[in-house]
N, C-alpha and C positions, 0 to 999 in steps of 0.2 A: 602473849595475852596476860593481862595484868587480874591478879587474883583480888576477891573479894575477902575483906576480913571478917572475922565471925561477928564484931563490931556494929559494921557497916548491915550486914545481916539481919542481925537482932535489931536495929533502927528503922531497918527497910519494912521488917515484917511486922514491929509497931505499928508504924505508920499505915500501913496496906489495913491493918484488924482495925486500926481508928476512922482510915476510911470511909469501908463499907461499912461498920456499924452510923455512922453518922450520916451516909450516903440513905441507908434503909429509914433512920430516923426520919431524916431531911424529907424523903420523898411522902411519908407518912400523914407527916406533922402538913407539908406544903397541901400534900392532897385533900388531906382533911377538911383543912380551915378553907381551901377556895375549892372545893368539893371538883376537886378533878378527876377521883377516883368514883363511877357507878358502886354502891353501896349495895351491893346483894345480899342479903340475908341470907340465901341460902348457900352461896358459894363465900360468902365472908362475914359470917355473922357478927365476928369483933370490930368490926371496924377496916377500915382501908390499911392499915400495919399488917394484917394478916393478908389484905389480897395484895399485897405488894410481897409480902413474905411466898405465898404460895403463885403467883407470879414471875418471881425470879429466883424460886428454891435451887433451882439446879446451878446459877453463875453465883449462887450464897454457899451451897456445896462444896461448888469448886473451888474457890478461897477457902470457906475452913477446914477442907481436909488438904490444900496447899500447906497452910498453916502449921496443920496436925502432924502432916510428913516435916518439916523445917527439923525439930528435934530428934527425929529419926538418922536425916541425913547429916544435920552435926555429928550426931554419935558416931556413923560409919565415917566421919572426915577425920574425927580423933581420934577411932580406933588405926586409919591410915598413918595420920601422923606420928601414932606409937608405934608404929611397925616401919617407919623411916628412922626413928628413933634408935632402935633393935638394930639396922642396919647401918646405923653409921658407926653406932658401938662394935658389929662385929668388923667393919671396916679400918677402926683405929685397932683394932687386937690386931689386923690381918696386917698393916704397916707398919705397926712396932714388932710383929715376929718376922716378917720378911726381913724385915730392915737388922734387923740381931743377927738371924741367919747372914745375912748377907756382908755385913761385918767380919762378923765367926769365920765365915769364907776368907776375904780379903787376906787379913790375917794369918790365916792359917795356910793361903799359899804363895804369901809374901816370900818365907824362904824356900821352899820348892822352884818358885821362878826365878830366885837368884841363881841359885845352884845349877839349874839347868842352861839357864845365860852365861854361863862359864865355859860349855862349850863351844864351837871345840878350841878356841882361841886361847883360853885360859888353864887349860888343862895341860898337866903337865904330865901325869900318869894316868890312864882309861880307865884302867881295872880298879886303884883308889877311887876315884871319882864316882865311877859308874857305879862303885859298893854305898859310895854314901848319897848318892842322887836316889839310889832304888830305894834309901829308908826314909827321904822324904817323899816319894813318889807313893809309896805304898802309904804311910801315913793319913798323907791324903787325901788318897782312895778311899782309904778308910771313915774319914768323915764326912767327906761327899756322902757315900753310901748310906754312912746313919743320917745325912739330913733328908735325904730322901726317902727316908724311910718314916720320918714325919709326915706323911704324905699332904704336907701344908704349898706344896706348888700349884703354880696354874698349868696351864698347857704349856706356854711358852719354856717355862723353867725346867718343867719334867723333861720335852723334849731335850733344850742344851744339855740336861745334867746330867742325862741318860748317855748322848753325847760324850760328856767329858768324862761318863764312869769307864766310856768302852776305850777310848782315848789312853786314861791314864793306867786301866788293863792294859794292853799292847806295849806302852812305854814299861810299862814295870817286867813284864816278861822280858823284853828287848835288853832293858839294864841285869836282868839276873840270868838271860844267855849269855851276854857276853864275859860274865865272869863261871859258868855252870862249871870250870874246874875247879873251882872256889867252895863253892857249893857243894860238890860231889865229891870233894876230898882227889883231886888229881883223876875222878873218873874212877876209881877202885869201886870194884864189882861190874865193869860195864866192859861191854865185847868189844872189840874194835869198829863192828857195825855201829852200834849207837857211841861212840863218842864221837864217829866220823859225822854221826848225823847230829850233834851239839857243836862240832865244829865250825859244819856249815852255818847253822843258822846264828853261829854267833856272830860267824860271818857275815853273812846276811843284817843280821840287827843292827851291828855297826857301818856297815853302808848306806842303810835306813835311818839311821840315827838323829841327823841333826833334823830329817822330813818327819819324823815321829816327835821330836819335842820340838817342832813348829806348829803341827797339828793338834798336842796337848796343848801349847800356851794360845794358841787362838780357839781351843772350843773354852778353855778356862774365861776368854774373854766376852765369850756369846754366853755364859752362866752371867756373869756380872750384868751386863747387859740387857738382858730377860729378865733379871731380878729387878735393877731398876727402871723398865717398861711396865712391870707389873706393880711396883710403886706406887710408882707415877700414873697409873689408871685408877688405883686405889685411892690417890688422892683427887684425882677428878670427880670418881665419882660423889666422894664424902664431901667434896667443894659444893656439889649440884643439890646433893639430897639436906645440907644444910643453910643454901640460900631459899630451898624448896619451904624447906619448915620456919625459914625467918619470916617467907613471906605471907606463907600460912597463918601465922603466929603474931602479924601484924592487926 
């Protein structure tokens, strides 16, 4: 449906007030001079202008309080169009920080996913490896954690990121079992029970291993992914609410 401009409005309702004031004239002046109008003195002492005024008061009414509203409702249509205004403005704040974040991210776990794609093909020692994969693994976790705590996601985002925080918790425990004599100084202070039980589960981590940093680098891929969905609605909408106000504004 194609909008009216405020333009076309203001001409329209010219027109309509020139009208009927010339419509009242017209019928006045007509009735007068060929005495069309019954002259009653007591229901129209002025003249036939007045019994045509009291006549059709109520469809003269209804056009000048028409009229009288026109300015009322410009004013709620502009204070609209300020308040699409305000939302495209928060809509470009909301695409330029996603969009940084989302950067900040890429970046930031460009070498994480190198390092982890070195398994287990490339690796030539575990225990080296798995020592310097867990200090990009934890790093960023670490800023995962602080962007989230910007609490500037949608739904989609919070869920993957959530996602990929519990994700890259499990991988990081899994790289610092499998080295926990490392860690623990050869196990000194610990009973034979529990190092039998850091054994196993280093055990365990390292059988899991390559299925836990498959599981990291594709929730890391549904973060990116959510981010650019959430963009890309962002900018839909600012596409609509400013073809809205151009045509308003026509």
């Amino acid at each position: 449906m194609q909008r009216i401009s405020d333009q076309t409005w203001n001409t329209a309702v010219g027109y309509l007030a020139a009208f009927v004031f010339a419509g009242i004239t017209g019928f006045a002046l007509g009735a007068t001079f060929s005495t069309g109008c019954a002259l009653d003195p007591q229901n129209a002492p002025f003249g036939c202008a007045e019994f045509l005024l009291s006549r059709y008061q109520t469809m003269i009414a209804a056009v000048i309080a028409a009229i009288a509203v026109f300015p009322v409702w410009r004013q709620v249509r502009l204070q609209g169009m300020q308040t699409d205004i305000l939302k495209g403005d928060a809509l470009r704040q909301r695409i330029s920080t996603i969009g940084k974040m989302h950067n900040d991210l890429v970046k930031k776990a460009q070498p994480l996913r190198e390092q982890l794609q070195l398994y287990p093909d490339h690796v030539d020692s575990v225990s080296y490896w798995a020592h310097d994969a867990a200090q990009h693994v934890d790093s960023c976790l670490d800023f995962v954690s602080g962007q989230k705590s910007l609490k500037l996601d949608g739904k989609q985002i919070a869920m993957a990121r959530t996602d990929l925080i519990a994700k890259l918790t499990k991988l990081s425990r899994a790289l610092w079992a499998m080295n926990w004599d490392v860690y623990l100084e050869d196990g000194d202070g610990l009973d034979d029970e529990e190092k039998a039980k850091f054994q196993d589960e280093a055990a365990q981590a390292e059988a899991d291993l390559e299925m836990t940093i498959g599981a990291a680098l594709k929730s890391l891929g549904a973060v990116r992914s959510a981010t650019f969905d959430d963009i890309t609605h962002a900018r839909t909408k600012l596409q609509t609410l400013s073809e809205s106000l151009l045509s308003r504004g026509e």
